[in-house]
C-alpha positions in Angstrom: 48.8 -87.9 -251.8 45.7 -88.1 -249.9 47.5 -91.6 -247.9 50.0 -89.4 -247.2 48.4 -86.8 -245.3 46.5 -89.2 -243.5 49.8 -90.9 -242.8 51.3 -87.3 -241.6 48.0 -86.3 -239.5 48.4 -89.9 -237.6 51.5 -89.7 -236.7 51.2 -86.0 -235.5 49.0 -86.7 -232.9 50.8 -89.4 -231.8 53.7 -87.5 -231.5 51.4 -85.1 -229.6 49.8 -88.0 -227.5 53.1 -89.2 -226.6 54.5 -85.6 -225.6 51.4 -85.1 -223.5 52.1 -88.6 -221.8 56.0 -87.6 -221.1 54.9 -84.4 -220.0 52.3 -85.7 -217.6 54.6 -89.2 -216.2 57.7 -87.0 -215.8 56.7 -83.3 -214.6 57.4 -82.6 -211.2 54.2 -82.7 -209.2 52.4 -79.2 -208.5 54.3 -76.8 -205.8 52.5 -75.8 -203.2 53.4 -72.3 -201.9 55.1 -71.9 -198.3 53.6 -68.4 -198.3 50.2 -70.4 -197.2 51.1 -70.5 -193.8 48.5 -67.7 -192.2 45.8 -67.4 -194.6 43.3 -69.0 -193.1 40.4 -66.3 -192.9 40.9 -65.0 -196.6 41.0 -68.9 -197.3 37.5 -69.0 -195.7 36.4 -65.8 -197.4 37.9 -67.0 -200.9 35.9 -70.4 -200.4 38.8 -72.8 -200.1 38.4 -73.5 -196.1 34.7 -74.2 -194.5 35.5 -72.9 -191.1 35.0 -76.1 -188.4 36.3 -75.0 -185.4 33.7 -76.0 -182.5 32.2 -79.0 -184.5 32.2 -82.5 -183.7 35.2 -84.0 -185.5 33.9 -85.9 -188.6 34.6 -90.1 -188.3 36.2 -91.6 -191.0 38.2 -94.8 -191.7 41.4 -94.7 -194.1 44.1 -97.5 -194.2 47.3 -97.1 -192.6 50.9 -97.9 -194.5 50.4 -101.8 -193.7 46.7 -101.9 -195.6 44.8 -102.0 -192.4 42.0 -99.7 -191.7 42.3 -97.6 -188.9 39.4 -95.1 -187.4 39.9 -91.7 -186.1 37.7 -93.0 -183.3 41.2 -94.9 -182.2 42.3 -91.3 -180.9 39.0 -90.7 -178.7 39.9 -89.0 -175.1 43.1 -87.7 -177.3 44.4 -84.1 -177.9 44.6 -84.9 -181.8 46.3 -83.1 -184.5 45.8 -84.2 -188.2 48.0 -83.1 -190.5 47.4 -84.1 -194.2 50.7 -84.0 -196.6 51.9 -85.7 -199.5 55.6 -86.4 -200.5 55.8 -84.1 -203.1 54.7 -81.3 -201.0 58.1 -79.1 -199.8 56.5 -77.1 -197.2 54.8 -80.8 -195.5 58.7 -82.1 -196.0 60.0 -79.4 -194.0 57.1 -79.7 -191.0 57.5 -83.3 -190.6 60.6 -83.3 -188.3 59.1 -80.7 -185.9 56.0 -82.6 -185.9 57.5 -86.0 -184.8 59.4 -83.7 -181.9 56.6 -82.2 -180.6 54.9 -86.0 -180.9 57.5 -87.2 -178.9 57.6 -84.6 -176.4 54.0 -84.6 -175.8 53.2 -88.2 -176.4 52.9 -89.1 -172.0 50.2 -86.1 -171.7 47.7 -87.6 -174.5 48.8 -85.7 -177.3 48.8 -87.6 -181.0 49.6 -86.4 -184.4 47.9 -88.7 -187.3 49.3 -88.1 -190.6 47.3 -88.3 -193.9 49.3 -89.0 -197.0 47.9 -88.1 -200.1 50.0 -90.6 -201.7 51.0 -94.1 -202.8 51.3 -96.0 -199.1 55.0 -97.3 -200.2 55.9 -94.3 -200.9 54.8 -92.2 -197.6 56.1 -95.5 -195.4 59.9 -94.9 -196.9 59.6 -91.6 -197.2 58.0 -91.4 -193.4 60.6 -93.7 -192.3 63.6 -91.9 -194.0 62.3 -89.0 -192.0 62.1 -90.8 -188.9 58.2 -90.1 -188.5 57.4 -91.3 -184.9 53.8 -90.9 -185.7 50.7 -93.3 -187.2 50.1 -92.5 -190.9 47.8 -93.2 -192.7 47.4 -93.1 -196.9 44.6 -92.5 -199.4 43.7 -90.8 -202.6 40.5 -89.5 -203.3 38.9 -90.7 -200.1 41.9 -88.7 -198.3 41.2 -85.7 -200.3 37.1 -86.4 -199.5 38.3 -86.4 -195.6 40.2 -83.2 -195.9 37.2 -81.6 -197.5 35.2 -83.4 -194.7 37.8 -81.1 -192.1 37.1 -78.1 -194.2 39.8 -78.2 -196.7 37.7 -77.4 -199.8 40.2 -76.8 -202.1 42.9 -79.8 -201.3 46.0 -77.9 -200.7 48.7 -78.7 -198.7 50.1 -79.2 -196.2 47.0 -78.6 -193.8 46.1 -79.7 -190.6 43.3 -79.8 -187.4 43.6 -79.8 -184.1 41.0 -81.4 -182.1 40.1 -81.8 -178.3 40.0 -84.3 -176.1 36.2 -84.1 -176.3 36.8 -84.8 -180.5 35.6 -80.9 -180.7 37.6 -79.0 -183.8 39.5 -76.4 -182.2 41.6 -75.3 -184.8 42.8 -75.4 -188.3 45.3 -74.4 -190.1 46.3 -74.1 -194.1 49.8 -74.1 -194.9 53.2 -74.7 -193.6 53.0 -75.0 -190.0 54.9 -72.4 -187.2 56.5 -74.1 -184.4 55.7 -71.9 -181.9 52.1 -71.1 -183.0 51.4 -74.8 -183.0 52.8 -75.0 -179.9 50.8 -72.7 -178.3 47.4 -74.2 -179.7 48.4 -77.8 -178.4 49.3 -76.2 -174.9 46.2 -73.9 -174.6 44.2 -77.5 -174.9 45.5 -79.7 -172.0 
């Protein structure tokens, strides 16, 4: 009697152990909410943004799609917007088109987007390239969730993004899904 219990108590968490692993492998990844997009100074008040704008952009190295390491210092004498996204992130999804236009149409004055990917570099190159990204990206885990912290994102949420000068002065940031013509106006305002 007393095997069989132990039998029945072994099993039982396995069962549990292996739920918990199914769960975990095959949820979908966490949502993040589109209604993000202006909430930057209750985000500051509430802790999840430090505010940067008018510091010296923060260096950092991350690798780009191909494993190489590229430095922000690349972009220096660039108008500069990074934007940090993940695949799994709908409101980054739905940015990423009017980011590679404005890239486009801005590219001959000195203007670059750098994407961050908070994701597996396979996965952000196919996905970036099913998109038709036209700008560098650039992929990490925890040390792109340190640099977004190191921009001010405290919390890690996504899609967020930081505009910086040609002078590699933070001028703005922004948590949430971006506005076209908000974005627009920033990047205009700095040439």
């Amino acid at each position: 009697m007393r095997q069989t219990t132990i039998i029945m108590v072994v099993i039982a968490m396995m069962a549990a152990s292996a739920g918990y692993f199914v769960a975990m492998v095959f949820a979908p990844p966490p949502q993040h909410s589109t209604q993000l997009t202006n909430i930057n100074t209750r985000a500051v008040t509430d802790g999840q943004l430090e505010n940067i704008v008018g510091q010296p952009r923060p260096d950092f190295t991350l690798t780009d799609v191909d494993g190489s390491p590229v430095s922000v210092s690349a972009y220096e004498g660039k108008l500069l917007l990074i934007n940090f996204w993940a695949t799994w992130c709908a409101p980054c999804v739905e940015e990423m088109p009017m980011l590679s236009e404005l890239q486009s149409r801005y590219a001959d004055q000195e203007f670059q987007i750098l994407g961050i990917a908070l994701d597996d570099p396979i996965k952000a190159s196919d996905f970036a390239a099913e998109l038709g990204v036209v700008y560098p990206i650039l992929v990490g885990t925890t040390d792109a969730v340190l640099v977004g912290r190191q921009y001010g994102n405290r919390a890690g949420m996504l899609p967020y993004s930081v505009l910086i000068d040609q002078k590699g002065i933070v001028q703005w940031s922004h948590l949430g899904a971006l506005v076209s013509e908000e974005l627009e106006a920033q990047i205009t305002a700095l040439f």
